[in-house]
C-alpha positions in Angstrom: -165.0 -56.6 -147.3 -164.4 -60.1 -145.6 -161.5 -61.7 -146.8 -160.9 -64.9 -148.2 -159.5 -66.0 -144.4 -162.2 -64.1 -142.6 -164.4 -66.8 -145.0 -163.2 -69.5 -144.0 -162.7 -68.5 -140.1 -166.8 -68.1 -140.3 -167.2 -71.3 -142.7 -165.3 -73.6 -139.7 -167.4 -72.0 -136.9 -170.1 -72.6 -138.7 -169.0 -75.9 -139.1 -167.7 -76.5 -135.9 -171.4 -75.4 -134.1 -173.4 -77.8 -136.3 -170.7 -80.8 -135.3 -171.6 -79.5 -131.6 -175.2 -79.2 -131.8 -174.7 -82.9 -133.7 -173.0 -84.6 -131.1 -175.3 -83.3 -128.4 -178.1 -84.6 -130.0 -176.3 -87.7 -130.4 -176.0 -88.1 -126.6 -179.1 -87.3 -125.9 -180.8 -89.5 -128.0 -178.2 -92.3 -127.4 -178.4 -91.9 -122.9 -182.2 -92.1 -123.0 -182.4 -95.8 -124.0 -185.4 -96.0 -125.9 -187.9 -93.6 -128.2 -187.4 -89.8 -127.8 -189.5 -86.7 -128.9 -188.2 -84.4 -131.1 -189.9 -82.1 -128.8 -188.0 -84.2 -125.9 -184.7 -83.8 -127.6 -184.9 -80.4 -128.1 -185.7 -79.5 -124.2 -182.3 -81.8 -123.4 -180.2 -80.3 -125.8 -181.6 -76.5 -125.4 -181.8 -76.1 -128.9 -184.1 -74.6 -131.1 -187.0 -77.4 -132.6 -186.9 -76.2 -136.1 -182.8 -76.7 -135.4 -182.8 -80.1 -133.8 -185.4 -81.7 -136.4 -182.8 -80.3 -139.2 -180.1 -82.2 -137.5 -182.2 -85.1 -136.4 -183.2 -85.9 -140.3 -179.6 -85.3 -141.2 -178.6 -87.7 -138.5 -181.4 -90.2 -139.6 -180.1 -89.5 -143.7 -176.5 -90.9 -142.4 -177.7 -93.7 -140.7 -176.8 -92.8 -137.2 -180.3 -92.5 -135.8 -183.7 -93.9 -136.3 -187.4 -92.9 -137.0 -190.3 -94.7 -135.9 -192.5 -95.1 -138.2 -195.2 -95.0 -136.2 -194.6 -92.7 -133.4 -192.2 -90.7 -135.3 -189.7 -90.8 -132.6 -186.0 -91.4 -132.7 -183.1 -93.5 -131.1 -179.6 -95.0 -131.9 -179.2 -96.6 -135.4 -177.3 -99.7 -136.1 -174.5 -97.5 -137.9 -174.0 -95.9 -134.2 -173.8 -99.1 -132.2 -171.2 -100.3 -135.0 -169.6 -97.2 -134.8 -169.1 -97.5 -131.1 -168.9 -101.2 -130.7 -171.7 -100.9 -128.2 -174.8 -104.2 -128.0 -178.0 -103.3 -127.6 -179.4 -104.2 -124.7 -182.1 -106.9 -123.5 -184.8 -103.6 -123.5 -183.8 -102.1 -126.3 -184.1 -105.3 -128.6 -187.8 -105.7 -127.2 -188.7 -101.9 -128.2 -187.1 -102.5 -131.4 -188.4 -106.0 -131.6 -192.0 -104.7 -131.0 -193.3 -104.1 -134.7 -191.7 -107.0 -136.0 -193.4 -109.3 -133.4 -196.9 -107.7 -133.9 -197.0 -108.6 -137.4 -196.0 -112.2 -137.0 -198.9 -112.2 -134.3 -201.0 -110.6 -137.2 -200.2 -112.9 -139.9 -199.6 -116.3 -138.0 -202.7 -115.5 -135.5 -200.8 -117.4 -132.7 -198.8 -116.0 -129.9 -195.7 -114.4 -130.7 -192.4 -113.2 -128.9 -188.6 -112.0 -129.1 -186.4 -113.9 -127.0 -182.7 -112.0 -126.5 -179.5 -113.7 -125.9 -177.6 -111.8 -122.5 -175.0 -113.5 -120.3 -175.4 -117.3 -121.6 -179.0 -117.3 -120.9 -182.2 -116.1 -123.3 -185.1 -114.0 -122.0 -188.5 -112.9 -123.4 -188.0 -109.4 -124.5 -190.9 -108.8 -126.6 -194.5 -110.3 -126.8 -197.8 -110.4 -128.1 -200.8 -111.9 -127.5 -203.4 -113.3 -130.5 -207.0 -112.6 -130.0 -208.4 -116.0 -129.6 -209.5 -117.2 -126.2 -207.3 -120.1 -126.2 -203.5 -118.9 -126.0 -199.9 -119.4 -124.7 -199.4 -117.0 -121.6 -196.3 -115.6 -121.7 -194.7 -113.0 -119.8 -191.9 -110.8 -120.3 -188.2 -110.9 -118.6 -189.5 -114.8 -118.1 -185.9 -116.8 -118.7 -186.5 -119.9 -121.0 -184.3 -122.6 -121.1 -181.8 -123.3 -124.5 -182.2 -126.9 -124.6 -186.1 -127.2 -124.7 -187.4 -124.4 -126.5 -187.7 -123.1 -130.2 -186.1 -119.7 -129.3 -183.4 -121.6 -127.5 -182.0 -123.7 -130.0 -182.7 -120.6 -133.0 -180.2 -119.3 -130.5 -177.8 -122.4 -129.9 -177.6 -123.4 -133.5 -175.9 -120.3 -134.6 -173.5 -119.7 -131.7 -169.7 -118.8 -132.0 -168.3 -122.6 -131.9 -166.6 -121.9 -128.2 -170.3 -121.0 -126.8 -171.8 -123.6 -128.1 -169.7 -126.4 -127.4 -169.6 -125.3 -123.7 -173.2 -124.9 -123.3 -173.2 -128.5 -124.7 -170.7 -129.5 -122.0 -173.8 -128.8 -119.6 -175.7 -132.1 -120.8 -177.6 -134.0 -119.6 -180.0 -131.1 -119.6 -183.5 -130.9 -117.4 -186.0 -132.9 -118.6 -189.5 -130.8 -119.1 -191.7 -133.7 -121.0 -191.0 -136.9 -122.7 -189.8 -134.8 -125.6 -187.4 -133.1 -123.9 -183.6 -133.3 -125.4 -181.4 -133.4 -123.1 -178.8 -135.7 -123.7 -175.2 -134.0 -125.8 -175.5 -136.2 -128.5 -179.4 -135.8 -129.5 -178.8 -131.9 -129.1 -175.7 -132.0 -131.7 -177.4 -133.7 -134.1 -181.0 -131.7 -133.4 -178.6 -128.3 -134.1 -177.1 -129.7 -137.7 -180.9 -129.9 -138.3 -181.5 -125.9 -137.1 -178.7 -125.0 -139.8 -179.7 -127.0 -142.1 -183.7 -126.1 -142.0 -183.3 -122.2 -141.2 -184.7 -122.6 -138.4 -186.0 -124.6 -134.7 -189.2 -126.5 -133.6 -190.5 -127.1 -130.1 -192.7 -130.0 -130.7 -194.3 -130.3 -127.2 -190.3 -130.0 -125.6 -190.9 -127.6 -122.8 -194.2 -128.0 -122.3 -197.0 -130.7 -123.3 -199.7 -129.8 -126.0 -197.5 -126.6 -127.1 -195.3 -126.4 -130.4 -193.4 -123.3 -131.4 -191.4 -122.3 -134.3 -188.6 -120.0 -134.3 -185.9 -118.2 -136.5 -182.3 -116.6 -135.1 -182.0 -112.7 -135.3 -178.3 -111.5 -136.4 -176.9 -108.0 -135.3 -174.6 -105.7 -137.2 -171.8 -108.2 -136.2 -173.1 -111.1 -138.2 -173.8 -112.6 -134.5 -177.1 -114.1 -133.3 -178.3 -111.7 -130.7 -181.9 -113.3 -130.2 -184.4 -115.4 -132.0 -188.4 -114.4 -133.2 -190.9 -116.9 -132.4 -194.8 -118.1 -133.0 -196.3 -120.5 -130.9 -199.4 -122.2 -130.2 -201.7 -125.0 -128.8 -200.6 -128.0 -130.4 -204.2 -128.2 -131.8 -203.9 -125.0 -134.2 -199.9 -125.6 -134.5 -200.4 -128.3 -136.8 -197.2 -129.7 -138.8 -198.5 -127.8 -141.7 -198.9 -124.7 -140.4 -195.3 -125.1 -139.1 -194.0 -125.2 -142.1 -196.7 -122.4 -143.4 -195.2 -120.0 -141.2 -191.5 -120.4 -142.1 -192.2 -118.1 -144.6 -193.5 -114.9 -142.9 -190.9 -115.9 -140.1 -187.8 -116.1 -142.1 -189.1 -112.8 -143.7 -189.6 -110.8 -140.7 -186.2 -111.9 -138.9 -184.3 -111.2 -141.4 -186.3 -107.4 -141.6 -185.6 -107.4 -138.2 -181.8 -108.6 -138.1 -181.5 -105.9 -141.2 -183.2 -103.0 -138.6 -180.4 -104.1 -136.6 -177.5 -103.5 -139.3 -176.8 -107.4 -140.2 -175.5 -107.3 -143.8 -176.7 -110.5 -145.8 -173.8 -109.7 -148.3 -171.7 -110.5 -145.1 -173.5 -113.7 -144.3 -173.5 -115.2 -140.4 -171.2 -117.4 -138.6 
């Protein structure tokens, strides 16, 4: 007859080889950088399938990984990253970003992209392409430039005060068309108008005969880690479907910035 000590001496191993078989699913899952398998995971970790989709849904339950809805594969949730203080990289906002950026293509019928904000400078992460003939081409790791684009200054306006002020210090800026701000004083007062609207307009800026509209993207640290943007011909981006799109923009950012663990309640700096 098992004693009450013999009990719990089983109970903790027990315990003790689930937090194992846990953790190695975490690091699996965590040092592949994008979607794995469950069938994927289970080959790396050595453990039984029935066993690691158990602990992968557990995982999922407590907000330390996430399912793809879609492909039904997992990776690091926001609660993990938070956990370990760790950013997501350029890539991995652009495989998250994916989704998100296909339905704004879907529902604006323009061109769409993620632009992420890494070492000062914001690069397209994420893209895609509308089926009319007449589009914007865009291609990915492209570096655009904060000053003269939508998903620049969705970026700029909601920057930790030191950042922006010592972008700002950069001015005058390059000069890409007659729109182009470039001068400290026109960008300061162009930013109070990014806060104040929600969001940041490219009316022919960086290049002639193409407008964009964008919205910031916040991370689990209340911080702007990239911005979502539709753009067009100038022909089809017409000032009222500018302000048509806010809608379905805001709305998938904020999904987006809430995929990434940004608390509203919190609010952003």
């Amino acid at each position: 007859m098992k004693t009450s000590l013999d009990q719990t001496r089983t109970d903790g191993s027990a315990t003790h080889q689930s937090l194992g078989r846990g953790l190695r699913i975490l690091e699996a899952v965590s040092s592949r950088g994008g979607v794995s398998s469950l069938v994927d995971i289970a080959r790396r970790t050595g453990l039984h399938r029935s066993t690691t989709h158990h602990l992968l849904q557990a995982l999922v339950g407590m907000g330390y990984l996430h399912q793809d809805p879609s492909s039904r594969g997992y990776e690091p949730a926001a609660r993990l990253f938070r956990l370990t203080g760790r950013t997501w990289t350029p890539e991995q906002l652009g495989e998250i970003a994916q989704p998100y950026v296909a339905e704004l293509t879907r529902r604006s019928e323009e061109g769409s992209s993620l632009a992420a904000y890494h070492d000062g400078g914001i690069t397209i992460v994420a893209k895609r392409d509308p089926d009319s003939p007449v589009r914007v081409v865009q291609d990915l790791g492209t570096r655009r430039a904060i000053h003269a684009t939508a998903v620049g200054k969705a970026i700029l306006a909601w920057l930790p005060a030191p950042e922006q002020v010592n972008y700002l210090g950069g001015a005058p800026f390059e000069r890409f068309t007659p729109r182009t701000l470039v001068e400290r004083v026109a960008l300061e007062t162009e930013i109070k108008r990014v806060r104040a609207a929600g969001c940041a307009i490219d009316d022919e800026e960086h290049i002639e005969g193409i407008r964009c509209v964008a919205a910031p993207v916040f991370g689990y640290s209340g911080h702007v880690v990239a911005s979502l943007c539709a753009l067009g011909p100038k022909s089809r981006m017409t000032r009222r479907k500018l302000r048509d799109l806010r809608a379905p923009l805001f709305a998938l950012a904020r999904a987006l910035s809430e995929r990434l663990g940004w608390d509203p309640d919190e609010g952003v700096d």
